[in-house]
N, C-alpha and C positions, 0 to 999 in steps of 0.2 A: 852767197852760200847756198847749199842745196836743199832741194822743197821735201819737205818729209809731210807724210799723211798721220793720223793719229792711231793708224793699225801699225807703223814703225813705232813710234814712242810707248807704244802699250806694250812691244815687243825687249825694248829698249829699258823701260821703267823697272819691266821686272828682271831683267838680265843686270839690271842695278843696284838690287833687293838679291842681288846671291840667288837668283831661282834656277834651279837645273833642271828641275822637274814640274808636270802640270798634266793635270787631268779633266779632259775635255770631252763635249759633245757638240761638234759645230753642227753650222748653219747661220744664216743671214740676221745679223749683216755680219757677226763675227769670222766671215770664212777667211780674212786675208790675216786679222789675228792669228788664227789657226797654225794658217801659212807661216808665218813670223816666227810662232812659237816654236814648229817642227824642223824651220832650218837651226833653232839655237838650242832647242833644251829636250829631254828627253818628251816627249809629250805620246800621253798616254792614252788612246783614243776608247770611252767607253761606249755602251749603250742604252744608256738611259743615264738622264743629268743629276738623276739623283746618285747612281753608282760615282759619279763624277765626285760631287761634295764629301760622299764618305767616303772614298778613296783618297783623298784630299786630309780629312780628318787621320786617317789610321796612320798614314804617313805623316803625318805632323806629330801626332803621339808617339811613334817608332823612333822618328831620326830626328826630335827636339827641336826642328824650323819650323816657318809658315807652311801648310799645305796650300797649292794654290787650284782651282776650279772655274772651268766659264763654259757659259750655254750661250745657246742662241736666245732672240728674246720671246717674249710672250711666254709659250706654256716650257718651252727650253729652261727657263728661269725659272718661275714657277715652279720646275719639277727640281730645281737646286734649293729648295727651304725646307723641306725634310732633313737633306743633311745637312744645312747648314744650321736650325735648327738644334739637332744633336750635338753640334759642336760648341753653342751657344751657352745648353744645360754643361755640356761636358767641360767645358773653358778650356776650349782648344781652336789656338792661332791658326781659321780655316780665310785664306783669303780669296774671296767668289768674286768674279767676273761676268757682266751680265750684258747682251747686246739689248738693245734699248728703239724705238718708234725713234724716230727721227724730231730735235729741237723745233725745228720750222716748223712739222707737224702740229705741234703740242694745241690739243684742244679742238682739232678738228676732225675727230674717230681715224685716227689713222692706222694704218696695220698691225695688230696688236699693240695699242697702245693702252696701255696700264700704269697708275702708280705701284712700279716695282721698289720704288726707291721707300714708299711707305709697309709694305708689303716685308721689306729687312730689317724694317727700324726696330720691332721690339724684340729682333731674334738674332740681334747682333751690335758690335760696340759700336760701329761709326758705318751708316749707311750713306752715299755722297750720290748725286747724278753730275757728268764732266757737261756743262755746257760750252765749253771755251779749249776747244783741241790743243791751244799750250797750256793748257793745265792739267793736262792727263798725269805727267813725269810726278808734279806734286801733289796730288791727291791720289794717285797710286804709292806714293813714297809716306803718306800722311798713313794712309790705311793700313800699313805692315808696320806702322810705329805706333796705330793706336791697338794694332793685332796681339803684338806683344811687350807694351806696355802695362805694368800694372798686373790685375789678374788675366791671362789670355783670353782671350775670346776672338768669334770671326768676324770680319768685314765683308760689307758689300760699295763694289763700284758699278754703278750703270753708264755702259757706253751706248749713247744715241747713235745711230749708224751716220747719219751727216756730219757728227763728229769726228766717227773714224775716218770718215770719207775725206776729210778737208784735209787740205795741203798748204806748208805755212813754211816760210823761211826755217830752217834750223835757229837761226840766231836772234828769233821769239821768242825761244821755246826755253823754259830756265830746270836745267836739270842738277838734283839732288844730290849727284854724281854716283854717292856712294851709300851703302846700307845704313843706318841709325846703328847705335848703341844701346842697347837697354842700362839705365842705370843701375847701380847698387845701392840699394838703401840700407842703410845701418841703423840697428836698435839702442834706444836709448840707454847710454850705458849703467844708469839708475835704475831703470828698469830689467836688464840682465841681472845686473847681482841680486834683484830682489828673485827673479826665475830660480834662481842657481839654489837660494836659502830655502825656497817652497820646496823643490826635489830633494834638498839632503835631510830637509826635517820630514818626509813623508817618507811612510812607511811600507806603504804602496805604490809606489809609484809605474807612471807605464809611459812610455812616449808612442802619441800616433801621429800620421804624416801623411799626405797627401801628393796629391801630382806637383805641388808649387815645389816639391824639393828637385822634381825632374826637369819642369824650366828653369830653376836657377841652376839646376848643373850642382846640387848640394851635396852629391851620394858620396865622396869622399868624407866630406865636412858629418855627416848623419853618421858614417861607419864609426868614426874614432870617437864621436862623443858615445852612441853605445855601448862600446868598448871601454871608454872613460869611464864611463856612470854605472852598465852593468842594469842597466833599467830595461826591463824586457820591452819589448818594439814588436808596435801594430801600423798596420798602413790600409788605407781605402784599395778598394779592387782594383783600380785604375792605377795606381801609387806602388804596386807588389814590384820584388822587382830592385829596389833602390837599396836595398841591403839582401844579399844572397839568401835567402830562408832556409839553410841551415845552420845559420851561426847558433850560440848558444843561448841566448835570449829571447828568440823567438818561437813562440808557441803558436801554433796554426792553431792546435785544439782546443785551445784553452781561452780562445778571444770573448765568448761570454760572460766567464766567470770575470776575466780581468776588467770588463768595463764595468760590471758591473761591482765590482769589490774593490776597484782601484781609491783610493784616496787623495790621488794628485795623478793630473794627469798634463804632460806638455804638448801640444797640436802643434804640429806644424805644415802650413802648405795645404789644409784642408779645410772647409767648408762646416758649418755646423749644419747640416742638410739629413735629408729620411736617413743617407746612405750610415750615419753615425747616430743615428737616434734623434738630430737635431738635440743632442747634448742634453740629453732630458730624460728623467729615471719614467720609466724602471729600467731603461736600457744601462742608464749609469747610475750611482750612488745618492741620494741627495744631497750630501755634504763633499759630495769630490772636488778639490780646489783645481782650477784649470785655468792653465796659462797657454794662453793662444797667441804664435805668432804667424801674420796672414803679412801681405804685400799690400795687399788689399785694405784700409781702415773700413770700409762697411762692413768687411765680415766680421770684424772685432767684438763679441759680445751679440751677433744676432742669432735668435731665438732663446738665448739663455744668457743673463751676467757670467763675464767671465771673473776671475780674484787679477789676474793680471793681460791685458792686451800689450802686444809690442807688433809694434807696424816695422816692416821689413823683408826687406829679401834671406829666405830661407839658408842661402851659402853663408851671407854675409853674417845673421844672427847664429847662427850656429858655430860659426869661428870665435864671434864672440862670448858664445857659450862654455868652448872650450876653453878658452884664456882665463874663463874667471874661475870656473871647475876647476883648473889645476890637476892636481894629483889628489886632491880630499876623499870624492871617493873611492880610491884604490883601499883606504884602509878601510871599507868596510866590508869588503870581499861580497862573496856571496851571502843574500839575502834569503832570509826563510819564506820572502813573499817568491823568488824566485822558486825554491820547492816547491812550493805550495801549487803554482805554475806547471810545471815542470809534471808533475802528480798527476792534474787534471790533463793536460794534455797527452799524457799516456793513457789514463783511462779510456780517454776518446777516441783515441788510434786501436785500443784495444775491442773496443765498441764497433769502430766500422771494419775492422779487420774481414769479418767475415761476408761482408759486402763486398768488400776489394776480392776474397778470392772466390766467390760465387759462380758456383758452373750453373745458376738457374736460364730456364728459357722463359721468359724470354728475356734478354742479358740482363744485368741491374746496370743503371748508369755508373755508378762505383765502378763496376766489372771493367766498365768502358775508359773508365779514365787511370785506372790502375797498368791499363793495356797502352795505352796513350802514354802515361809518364815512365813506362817501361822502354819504351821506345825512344821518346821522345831526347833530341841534343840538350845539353845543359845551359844553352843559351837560345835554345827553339824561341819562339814569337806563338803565345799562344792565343789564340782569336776565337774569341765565345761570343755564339748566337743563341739568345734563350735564356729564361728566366730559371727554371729548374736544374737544367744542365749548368749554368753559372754559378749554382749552389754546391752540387756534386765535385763542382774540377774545381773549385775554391780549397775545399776541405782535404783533396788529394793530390793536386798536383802542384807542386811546389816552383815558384819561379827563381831567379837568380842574376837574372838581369835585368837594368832602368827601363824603359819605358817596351816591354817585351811582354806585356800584358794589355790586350786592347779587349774591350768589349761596348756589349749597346749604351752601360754609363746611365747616367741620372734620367734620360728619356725612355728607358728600356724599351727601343725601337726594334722591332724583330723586321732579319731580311737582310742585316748589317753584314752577313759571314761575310761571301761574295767578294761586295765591294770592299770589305775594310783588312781579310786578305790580302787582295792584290797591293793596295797601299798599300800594306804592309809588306808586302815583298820588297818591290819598287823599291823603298827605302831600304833596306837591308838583304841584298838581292842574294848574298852570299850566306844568309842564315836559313833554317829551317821555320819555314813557317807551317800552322795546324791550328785549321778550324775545325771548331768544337758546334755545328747547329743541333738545339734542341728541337 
């Protein structure tokens, strides 16, 4: 059989893993990777390895697959943990690629030789070094199944360049053949009906949602139960998007009042982190009963008791949501917590109005995103750089489509337009994309 090197199988592994696309900055020892990568998939050459990572990232949050990323090693590497990093707070499936000092070397100073492998561990799910060139195909096939396993997050693989270098029968080599499956986990069906009776006996009620509804692919399954229940609907900035934000349950203006006056609230797909109060008055109610369902059981109840946790995939709990919902709440129509809603979010539209049409100089940022969403296609990709301008185009520019809303996320790293831009094109090369840097 014929000799294959391990810059073939690295080429190979991920053309096995569905990869079409990859964002790179070579150099030694990774250039024959490079190579590999540019005769099969679109590969996307930046200039600096950190553009690489979060170009890798935006693309992953855009078109809902692994982003994939590789440097050369030493500072090449190095300069990929910023955005890998980012992806790590943000829980986005970024799969990094890193050229590595040579096995034989190990322990004798040799050419940038670094634990890079310790260096990923606590900024990412599964960090591996390949010491054994046929085990590239399974520990490349491990890393995109512990990428998006579970809650996403990124990976790192280190390739030692004696690695790639080595040349080995084909019929060593034991390949994966084919991509993983993510499973579906289903919510305890005990625990759904008792979900179903917290939201019809609450008075208040709100449901908020997070990115896990965009990896499981839920946004059908989230429309109809809205619709079903009639329970106004909030999402994380990262999350906007998953339901069109003009339907008629959703109040952009009014997201203070309701978290903070809600008396029941369902999460789903999101984190109890800063970006939500970490579920904790005065951001919310003291007495608001909350039913969390994560994929994840460590998020279930951290930083605050929740009245019910259901562990499962967002699609799956949600179908099962509907099924027990029925038709119960069609009879209760509209809700005067709905007005109430409804009230407040006009006042507030009525409040920034004269921001939005402000001929002052020097512009107001209002001015600037009113300009922007005048312009802007109805399924545009909009890409925010910046702490203050992410406050501004939140409150005005309305999104519409799943994962078409990208920004810096739980690290508020500034510098991200750029890079996470162009991923973002990349991925959706036939949409309009609009960066917003503060």
């Amino acid at each position: 059989m014929a000799k294959v090197s391990g810059n073939d199988l690295v080429a190979k592994a991920l053309q096995d893993e569905g990869v079409d696309t990859v964002f790179y900055l070579t150099g030694g020892p990774m250039v024959d990777v490079a190579s590999r990568c540019i005769e099969r998939f679109h590969s996307v050459d930046v200039r600096h390895e950190q553009a690489a990572a979060m170009a890798a990232h935006a693309y992953s949050r855009v078109i809902g697959k692994p982003g994939v990323c590789f440097a050369a090693s030493g500072p090449g590497v190095t300069n990929l943990i910023t955005g890998v990093g980012n992806a790590f707070l943000d829980a986005v499936p970024v799969v990094a690629l890193g050229g590595a000092s040579a096995v034989s070397q190990t322990g004798m100073g040799a050419f940038q030789e670094m634990d890079q492998v310790g260096m990923f561990k606590p900024i990412t799910k599964y960090a591996e070094r390949v010491i054994d060139v046929r085990r590239i195909p399974e520990i490349i096939n491990k890393a995109f199944r512990v990428a998006t396993s579970g809650q996403p997050g990124p990976v790192y693989v280190d390739l030692p360049g004696d690695v790639l270098y080595n040349r080995v029968d084909e019929s060593e080599v034991m390949f994966p053949g084919k991509a993983h499956s993510v499973p579906r986990v289903a919510g305890d069906p005990a625990l759904i009906r008792q979900a179903v009776a917290i939201l019809k006996q609450a008075q208040r009620p709100i449901i908020l949602t997070g990115t896990g509804v965009f990896w499981s692919g839920a946004m059908d399954e989230l429309k109809q139960f809205v619709d079903l229940t009639h329970i106004p609907f909030y999402t994380t900035p990262q999350g906007r998007g998953v339901i069109p934000e003009d339907r008629s349950v959703i109040f952009l203006g009014a997201r203070n009042q309701a978290w903070k006056e809600a008396d029941a609230v369902l999460i789903v797909g999101t984190r109890l982190n800063f970006i939500v109060g970490f579920g904790l008055p005065p951001r919310w109610a003291p007495g608001v009963k909350i039913v969390q369902v994560d994929i994840s059981d460590e998020e279930i109840g951290r930083n605050r008791p929740v009245d019910l946790g259901i562990v499962g995939d967002a699609k799956t709990v949600l179908r099962q949501l509907i099924d027990e919902a029925g038709d119960s709440f069609h009879k209760r129509g509209e809700s005067k917590w709905v007005e109430t809603l409804r009230g407040y979010d006009r006042r507030s539209q009525e409040k920034s109005q004269a921001l939005l049409d402000s001929d002052a100089t020097p512009i107001h940022p209002l001015r600037l995103c009113k300009e922007v969403r005048d312009f802007m296609d109805r399924d545009a990709i909009i890409v925010v750089d910046g702490h203050e301008i992410l406050n501004f185009a939140r409150q005005s520019i309305p999104l519409f489509a799943p994962g078409h809303s990208v920004n810096a996320g739980p690290n508020g790293c500034m510098g991200v337009a750029v890079p996470f831009g162009l991923g973002a094109k990349v991925a959706k090369p036939d949409k309009q994309v609009i960066v917003l840097s503060g």
